[in-house]
N, C-alpha and C positions, 0 to 999 in steps of 0.2 A: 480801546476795546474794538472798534471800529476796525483797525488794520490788524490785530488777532483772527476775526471771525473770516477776515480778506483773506489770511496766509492759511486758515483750516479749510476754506474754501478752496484754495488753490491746491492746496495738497491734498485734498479729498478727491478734488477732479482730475488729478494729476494721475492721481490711484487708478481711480477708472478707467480713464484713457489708456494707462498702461496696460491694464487688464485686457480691455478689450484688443487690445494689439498682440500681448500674449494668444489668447482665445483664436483669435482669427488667424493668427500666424501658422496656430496649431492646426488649428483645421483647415487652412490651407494648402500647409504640408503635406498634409495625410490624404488631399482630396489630389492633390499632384503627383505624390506617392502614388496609390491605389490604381489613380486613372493610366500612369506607365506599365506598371506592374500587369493591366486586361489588357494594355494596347500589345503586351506581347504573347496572350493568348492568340490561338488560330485553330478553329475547328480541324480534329482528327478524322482522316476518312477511315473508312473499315474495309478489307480485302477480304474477298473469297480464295481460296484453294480446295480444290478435290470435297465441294461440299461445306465445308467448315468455312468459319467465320473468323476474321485476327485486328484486333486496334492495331491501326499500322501507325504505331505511337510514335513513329519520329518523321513519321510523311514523311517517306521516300519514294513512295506508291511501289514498295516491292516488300515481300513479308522477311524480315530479318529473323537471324535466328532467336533472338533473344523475347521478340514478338510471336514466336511459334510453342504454343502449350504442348505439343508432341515431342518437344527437344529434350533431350536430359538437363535438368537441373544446372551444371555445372558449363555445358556448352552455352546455355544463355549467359550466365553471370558474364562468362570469358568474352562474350559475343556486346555486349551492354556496358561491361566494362573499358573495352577498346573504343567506344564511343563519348564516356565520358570524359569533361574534360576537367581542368582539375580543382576549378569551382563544385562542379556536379559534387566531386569525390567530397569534397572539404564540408560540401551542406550535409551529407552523409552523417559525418559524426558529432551531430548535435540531436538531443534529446530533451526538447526545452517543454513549458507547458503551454497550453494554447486553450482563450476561451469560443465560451458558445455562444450565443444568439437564443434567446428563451425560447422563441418559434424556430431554432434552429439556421437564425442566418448568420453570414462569415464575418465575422467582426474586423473593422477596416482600420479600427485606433485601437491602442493599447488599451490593457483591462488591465482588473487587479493582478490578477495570474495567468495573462497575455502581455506580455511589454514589447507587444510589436503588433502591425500590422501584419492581418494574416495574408494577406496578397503579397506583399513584400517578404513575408519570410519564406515564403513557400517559389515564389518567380526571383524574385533577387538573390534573396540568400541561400536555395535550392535544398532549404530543410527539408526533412523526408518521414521525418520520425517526434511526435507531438503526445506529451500526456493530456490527460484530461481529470480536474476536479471539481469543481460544481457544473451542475449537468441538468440540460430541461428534459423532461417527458421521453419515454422512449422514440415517438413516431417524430420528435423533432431532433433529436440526437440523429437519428436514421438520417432525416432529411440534411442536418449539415453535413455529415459523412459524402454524400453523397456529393455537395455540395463542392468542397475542398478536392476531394478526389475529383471533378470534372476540371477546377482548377487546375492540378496536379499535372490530368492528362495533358492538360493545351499547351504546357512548357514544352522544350523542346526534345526532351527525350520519354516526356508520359512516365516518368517514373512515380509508381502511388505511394501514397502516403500511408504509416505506420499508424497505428494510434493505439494508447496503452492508458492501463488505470490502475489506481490500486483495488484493493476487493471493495465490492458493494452490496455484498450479500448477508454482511453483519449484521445482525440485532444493532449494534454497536458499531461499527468499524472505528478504527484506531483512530481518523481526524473526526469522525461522527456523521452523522447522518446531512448536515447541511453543505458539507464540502463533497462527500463521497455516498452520494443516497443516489435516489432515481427509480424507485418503484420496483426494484428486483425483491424475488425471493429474500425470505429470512431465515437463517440458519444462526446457529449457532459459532461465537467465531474460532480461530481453527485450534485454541487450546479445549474447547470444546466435544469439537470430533476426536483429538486428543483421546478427551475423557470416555468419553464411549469406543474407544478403540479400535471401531472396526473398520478396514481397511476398503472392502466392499461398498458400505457408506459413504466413505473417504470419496470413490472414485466415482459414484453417482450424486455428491453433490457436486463437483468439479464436472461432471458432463453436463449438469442444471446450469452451472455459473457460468461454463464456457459455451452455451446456446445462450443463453441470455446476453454476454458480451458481442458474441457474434454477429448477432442479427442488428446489432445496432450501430456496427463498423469497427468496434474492438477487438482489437488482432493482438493485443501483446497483454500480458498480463505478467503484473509489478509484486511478482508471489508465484510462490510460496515460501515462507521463511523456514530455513533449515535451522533456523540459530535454534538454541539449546537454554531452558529454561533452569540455567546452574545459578543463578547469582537472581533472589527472589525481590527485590529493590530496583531490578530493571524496571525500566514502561514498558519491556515492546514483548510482554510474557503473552500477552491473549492474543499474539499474530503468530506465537509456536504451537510445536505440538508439545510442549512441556519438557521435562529435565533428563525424560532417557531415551540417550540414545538411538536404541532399536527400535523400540515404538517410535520416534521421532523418524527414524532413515524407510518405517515402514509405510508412513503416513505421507511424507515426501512423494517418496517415489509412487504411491498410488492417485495422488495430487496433480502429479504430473500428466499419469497417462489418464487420467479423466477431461483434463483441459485439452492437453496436446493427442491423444489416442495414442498407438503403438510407436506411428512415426511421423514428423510433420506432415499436415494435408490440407485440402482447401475447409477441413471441417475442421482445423485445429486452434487455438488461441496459446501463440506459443507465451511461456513460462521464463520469467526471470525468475531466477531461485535466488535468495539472498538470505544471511551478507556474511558472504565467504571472507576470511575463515571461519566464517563463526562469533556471532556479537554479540553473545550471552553476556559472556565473564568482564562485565566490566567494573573497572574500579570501584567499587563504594556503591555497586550500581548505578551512577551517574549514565546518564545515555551521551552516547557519540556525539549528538545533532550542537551539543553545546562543549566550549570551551573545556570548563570542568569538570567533561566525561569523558576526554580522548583519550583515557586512557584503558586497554584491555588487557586486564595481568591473568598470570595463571601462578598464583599460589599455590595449588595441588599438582604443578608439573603435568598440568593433564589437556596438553596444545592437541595433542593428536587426538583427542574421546571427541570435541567437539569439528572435526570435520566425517566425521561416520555419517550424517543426512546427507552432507554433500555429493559424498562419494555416491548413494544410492539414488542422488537427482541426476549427475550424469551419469550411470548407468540407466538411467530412465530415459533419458534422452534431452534432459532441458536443455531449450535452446539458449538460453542465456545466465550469465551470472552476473551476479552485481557484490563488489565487496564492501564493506562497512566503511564507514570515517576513519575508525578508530587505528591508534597507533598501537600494535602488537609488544607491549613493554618485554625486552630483555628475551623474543624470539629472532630476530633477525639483524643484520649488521647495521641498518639503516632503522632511526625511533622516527617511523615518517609514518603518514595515516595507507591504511593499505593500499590503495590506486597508485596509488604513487610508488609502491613499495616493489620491487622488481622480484624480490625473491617469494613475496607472496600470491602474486598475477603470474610471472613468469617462468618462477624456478617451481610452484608448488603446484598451483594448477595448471600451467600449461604442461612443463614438463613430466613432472611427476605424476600428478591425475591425469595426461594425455588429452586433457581437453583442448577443443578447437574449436568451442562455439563463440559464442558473441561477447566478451566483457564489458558491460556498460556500468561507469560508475555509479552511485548514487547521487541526490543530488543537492549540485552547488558546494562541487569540492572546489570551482575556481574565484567563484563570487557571490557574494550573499545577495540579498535583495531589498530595496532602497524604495521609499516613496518618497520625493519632494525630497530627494540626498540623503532622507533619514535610514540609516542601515534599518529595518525589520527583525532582518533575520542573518543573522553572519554566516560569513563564510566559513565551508568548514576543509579549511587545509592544514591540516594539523601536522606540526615536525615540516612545514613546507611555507608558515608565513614570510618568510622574509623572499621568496621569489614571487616574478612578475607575473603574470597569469599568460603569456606566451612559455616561460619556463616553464610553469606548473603542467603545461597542458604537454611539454616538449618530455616531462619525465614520467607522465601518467603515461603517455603512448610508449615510451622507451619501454616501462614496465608491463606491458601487454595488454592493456586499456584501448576497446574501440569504438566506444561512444562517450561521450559525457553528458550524464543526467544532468535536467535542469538547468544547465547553460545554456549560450549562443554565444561561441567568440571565433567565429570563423577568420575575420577580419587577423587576429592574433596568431591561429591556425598557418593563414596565409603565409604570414610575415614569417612564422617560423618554419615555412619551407622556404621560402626566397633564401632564409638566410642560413641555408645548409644545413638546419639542426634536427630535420624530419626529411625523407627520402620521399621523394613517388611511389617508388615501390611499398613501403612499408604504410603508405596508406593505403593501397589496394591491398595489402594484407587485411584490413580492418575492412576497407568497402566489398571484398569478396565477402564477407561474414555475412556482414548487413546484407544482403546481397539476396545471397541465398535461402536466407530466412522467409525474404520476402515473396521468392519465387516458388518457394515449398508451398505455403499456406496460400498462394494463390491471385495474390492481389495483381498482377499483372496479369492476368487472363480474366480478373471482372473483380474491383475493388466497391460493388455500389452491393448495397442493401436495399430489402424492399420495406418500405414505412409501414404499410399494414401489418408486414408481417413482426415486426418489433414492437407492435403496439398489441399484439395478438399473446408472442411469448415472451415478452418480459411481465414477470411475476403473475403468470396464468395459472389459476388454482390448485392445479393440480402440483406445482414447483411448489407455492406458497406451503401445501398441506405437508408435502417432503420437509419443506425446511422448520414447521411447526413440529411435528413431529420429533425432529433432532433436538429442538431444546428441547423438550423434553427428557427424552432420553438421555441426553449428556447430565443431566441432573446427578451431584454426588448427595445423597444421606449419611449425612456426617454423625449427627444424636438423635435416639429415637426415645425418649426419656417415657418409660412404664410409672403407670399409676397401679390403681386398684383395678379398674376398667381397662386396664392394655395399657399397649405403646398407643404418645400423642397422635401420631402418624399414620395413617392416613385421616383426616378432622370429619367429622359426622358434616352433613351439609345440612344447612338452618340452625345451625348457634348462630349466638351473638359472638360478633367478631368486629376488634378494634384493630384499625389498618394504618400504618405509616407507607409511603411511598406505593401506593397500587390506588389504579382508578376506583372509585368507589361504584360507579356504572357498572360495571367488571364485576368487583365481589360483589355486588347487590343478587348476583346472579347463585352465591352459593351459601347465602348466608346474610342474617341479620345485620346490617352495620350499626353499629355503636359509636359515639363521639366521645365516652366518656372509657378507659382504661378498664377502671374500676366496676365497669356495670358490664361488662363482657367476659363472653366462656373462655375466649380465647385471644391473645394477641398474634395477627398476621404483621410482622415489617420487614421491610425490604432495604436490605444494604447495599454499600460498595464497601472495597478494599479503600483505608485513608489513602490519601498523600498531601503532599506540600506544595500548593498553588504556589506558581511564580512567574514571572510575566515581562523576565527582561527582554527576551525575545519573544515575538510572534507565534512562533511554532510551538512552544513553551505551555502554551494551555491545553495542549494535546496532549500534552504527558505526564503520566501520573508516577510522579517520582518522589526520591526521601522515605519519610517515618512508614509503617507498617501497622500504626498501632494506633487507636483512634483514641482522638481527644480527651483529656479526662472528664470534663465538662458534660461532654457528648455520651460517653461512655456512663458515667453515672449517671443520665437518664435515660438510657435502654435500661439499664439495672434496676433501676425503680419502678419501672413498666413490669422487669419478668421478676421481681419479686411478687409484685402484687395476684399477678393470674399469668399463668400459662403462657408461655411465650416462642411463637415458630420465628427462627430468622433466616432468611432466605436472602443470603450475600452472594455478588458478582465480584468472582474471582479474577478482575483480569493482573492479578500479581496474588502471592498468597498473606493473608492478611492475619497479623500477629491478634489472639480475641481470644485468650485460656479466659478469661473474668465471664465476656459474655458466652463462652461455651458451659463455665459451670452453671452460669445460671438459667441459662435457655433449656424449656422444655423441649425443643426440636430446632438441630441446625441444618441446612441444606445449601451446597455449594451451588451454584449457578453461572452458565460463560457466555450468556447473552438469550434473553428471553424475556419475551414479554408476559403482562401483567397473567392473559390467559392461562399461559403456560404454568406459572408459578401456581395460581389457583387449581390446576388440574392437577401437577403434582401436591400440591396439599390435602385434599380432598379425595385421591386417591381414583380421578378418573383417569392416572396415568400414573404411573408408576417410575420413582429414579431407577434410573440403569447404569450410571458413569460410576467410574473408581477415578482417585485424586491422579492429574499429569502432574503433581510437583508437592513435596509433601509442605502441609502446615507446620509455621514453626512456631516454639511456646514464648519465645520473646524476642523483644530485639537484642536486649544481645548476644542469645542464640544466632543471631541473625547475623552481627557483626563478625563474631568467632567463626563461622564457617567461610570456607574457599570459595570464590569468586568462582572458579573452574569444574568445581566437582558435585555433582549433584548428590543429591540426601543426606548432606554430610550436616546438620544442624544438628544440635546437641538437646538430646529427648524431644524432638517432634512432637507437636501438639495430635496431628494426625501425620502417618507416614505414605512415602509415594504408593500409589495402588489401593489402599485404602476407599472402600465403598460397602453402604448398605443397603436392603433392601427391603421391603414393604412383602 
């Protein structure tokens, strides 16, 4: 027993020691790391000419043109480019994520959605270009901006840093409030302004959102989705503006010029429109991000209806595009996921739609992501697994591709120009892009932000009141069910009223609360659209995908509710949700695409009124739902409610 408790001893201490050696190794590393990465910082001096002031970003002590704000545009790039060397280019086309510091400082070791050190990605490996997902306070966002970009300049050519997000002005946003929140306005999200359709709106919430990213060092923005809300079993329906078309190409391009204005500028937040060609129509609704959704068909022969937004984002001027995962079934010679795919980057959009702006894929088409070796989140190279990730990277660029989301494989990058299968030149095709973007919007003539003042206008009352107001108004009245007494709709205020899903703080405010069903005037509950929780992957809880139609279980006890008394329901549509049962029996239904508890209360009581007609029509079952075309919008067989569909008070 005695040499038992010896050998657990010994291998208990053996543990530790190891640990500790791991532990210190680590952060020894990274304290070696870091400490090289500042030793090749060197204070920038600043030049005068004729008055004016210029960061003489690469200490020459002479004003280069590409350090001169008065040069045209494209004479810098040329001038900036001849000076890079071909590390500089290669850090260029990565687009990885990068975390923050709660108070805003630069994190020196990997994070959950940082797997680098930031000194070393940004002085080593000469990255340029950084998303952002969880985020502290605005005046400390401001301050690491600030932060990094001083970083930036001390390298040796001062070239600033990009930094990009997806929306954060959702009620909701699509990964939710804890990844992608930070204290901005609330708006409704954009199948919303959808619903309320007005295009004017459109462009004054995008001027709200892009002053709000602005001030805080947000220069790119990972939106707006032109995809096409045809196939109602997607997840990614409440980041469009719904199933048609027009309205959708109208709403784009008004999105656009509210971020970016008429034409890039130091006030602009330039625009990834995404995901060319269009990510509506996919399989079974299955989303791209996983295995068993690569695939995008068009059963209604209808490839060409869903690139009509796109068309109308580059006529807007979006700076960038980003194309889907997914693999185009039975459009192109190659069944490979679009980055990859040369006829739909190169032959469709560059050619064909003439565009010449920036194509950054989405992200982690070359590698998924791993904690402790454990994949997370797979990689999504679809019709391309069996190549190496120097391959993959070698036919994404073949194919007109010049950034990759989400990555960092410069190292691979490298290797596949040493070894002849990517040109010099054809990467200064991609680094002119980037290039230029960055020279437009201004970040090399002053990339810092002031803290007060992002602590000032992000979500300053009078944005919040804006974006209150929108939920509202995007509200559809779907049933307004007549009694003796009228329609239920607009609810007298001071009944008794029994609530599911709403603060009770909140309605105390319009009305009696009740705990008991049966001893109240009326039922208030608040829905979602179902789906099918599933969890093999990481990413996977973000997305509400599968059945349409809610549980039976479930379903027969809303029904027993609106048997007994009166019943309002008030569902968030961010897909449309198959509910002929609970439409018959609800005395009042109302659509809703992100709004809080207020909001709902003031539309039922009639201190506001709905104003939205449906972006996508209801359908009366699933397999109304199966039976129709992945590709073609309205096409479901007797719709519950049809597209455009809206009532009013």
């Amino acid at each position: 027993m005695r040499k038992f408790w010896k050998w657990i001893r010994y291998i208990g201490g053996s543990i530790i020691l190891l640990s500790l050696i791991v532990y210190f190794s680590f952060q020894g590393y990274y304290w070696l790391l870091n400490k090289s990465a500042k030793a090749k910082l060197e204070k920038k001096p600043v030049l005068t000419e004729q008055g004016h002031q210029f960061r003489d970003l690469n200490a020459n002590g002479r004003l280069d043109i590409y350090e001169d704000s008065r040069q045209p545009v494209d004479a810098r790039v040329d001038d900036l480019l001849s000076q890079m060397s071909l590390e500089d280019k290669v850090g260029m086309f990565w687009h990885p994520p990068i975390g923050v510091g709660d108070r805003g400082q630069v994190l020196g070791k990997p994070a959950f959605v940082s797997p680098a050190s930031s000194y070393d990605v940004i002085i080593n490996q000469k990255v340029r270009h950084f998303n952002l997902f969880e985020v502290p306070a605005p005046k400390f966002l401001a301050r690491w901006n600030n932060r990094i970009q001083k970083i930036a300049e001390m390298d040796r050519l001062g070239i600033p840093i990009t930094i990009s997000s997806d929306p954060r002005n959702g009620v909701n946003n699509f990964l939710g409030n804890d990844l992608l929140g930070g204290g901005y306005s609330k708006w409704p999200e954009p199948i919303g302004l959808a619903a309320i359709g007005d295009s004017s709106l459109t462009v004054k919430f995008a001027q709200i959102s892009s002053h709000e990213m602005r001030v805080v060092g947000v220069r790119t923005a990972l939106h707006p989705m032109a995809d096409l809300a045809t196939e109602p079993r997607w997840a990614r329906i409440n980041g469009t503006f719904g199933e048609n078309a027009a309205l959708s190409a109208t709403m784009v391009s008004a999105y656009i010029t509210g971020f970016q204005g008429k034409e890039l500028g130091p006030n602009s937040v330039a625009c990834i429109t995404k995901h060319w060609p269009g990510g509506g129509p996919q399989a079974g609704g299955e989303d791209a991000h996983f295995s068993y959704g690569k695939d995008q068909v068009y059963p209604g022969d209808n490839f060409r209806y869903h690139l009509i937004p796109f068309k109308a984002a580059i006529e807007a001027g979006t700076a960038m595009m980003m194309p889907y995962y997914a693999v185009p079934v039975g459009q192109t010679s190659q069944e490979v996921g679009m980055s990859f795919n040369r006829e739909i980057v190169n032959d469709l959009l560059r050619d064909e739609f003439g565009y010449d702006g920036i194509v950054c894929t989405d992200w982690g088409i070359l590698e998924g992501f791993s904690v402790a070796g454990i994949e997370i989140v797979e990689v999504k190279d679809w019709g391309v697994e069996h190549l190496s990730i120097e391959d993959k990277i070698v036919m994404a660029i073949d194919a007109g591709v010049d950034q990759f989301g989400g990555n960092n494989h410069g190292t691979q990058l490298l290797a596949a120009i040493q070894n002849g299968k990517v040109t010099e030149e054809r990467l200064d095709q991609s680094v002119r892009r980037l290039l230029r973007v960055k020279f437009a919007i201004g970040l090399f003539d002053n990339p810092y932000v002031d803290e007060e003042e992002a602590a000032r206008v992000v979500g300053q009352e009078s944005y919040m009141q804006e974006g209150a107001k929108a939920q509202r108004k995007a509200m559809v009245l779907l049933k307004n069910k007549k009694n003796h007494q009228g329609a239920i709709l607009p609810l007298p205020e001071g009944i008794k009223l029994y609530i599911e899903e709403i603060d009770p703080e909140i309605a105390a405010e319009y009305g009696r609360i009740v705990a008991d069903p049966e001893a109240a005037d009326v039922a208030l509950i608040r829905l979602q659209t179902p789906w099918e929780p599933r969890d093999d992957d990481y990413v996977e809880q973000f997305f509400h995908q599968g059945t349409l139609e809610f549980e039976a279980e479930e379903l027969e006890r809303l029904l027993t509710i609106a048997r007994k008394i009166p019943t309002v329901f008030f569902i968030y549509l961010d897909r449309p949700a198959v509910m002929p049962e609970l439409n018959r029996a609800a005395a009042g239904m109302v659509a809703e695409f992100g709004a809080f508890d207020d909001a709902v209360l003031d539309v039922a009581f009639g201190r506001s009124a709905p104003a939205g007609h449906l972006p996508f029509e209801i359908p009366s079952s699933m397999e109304a739902v199966r039976e129709q075309f992945e590709d073609v919008p309205s096409d479901s067989r007797e719709p519950l409610y049809p597209y455009g569909y809206g009532l009013s008070y």
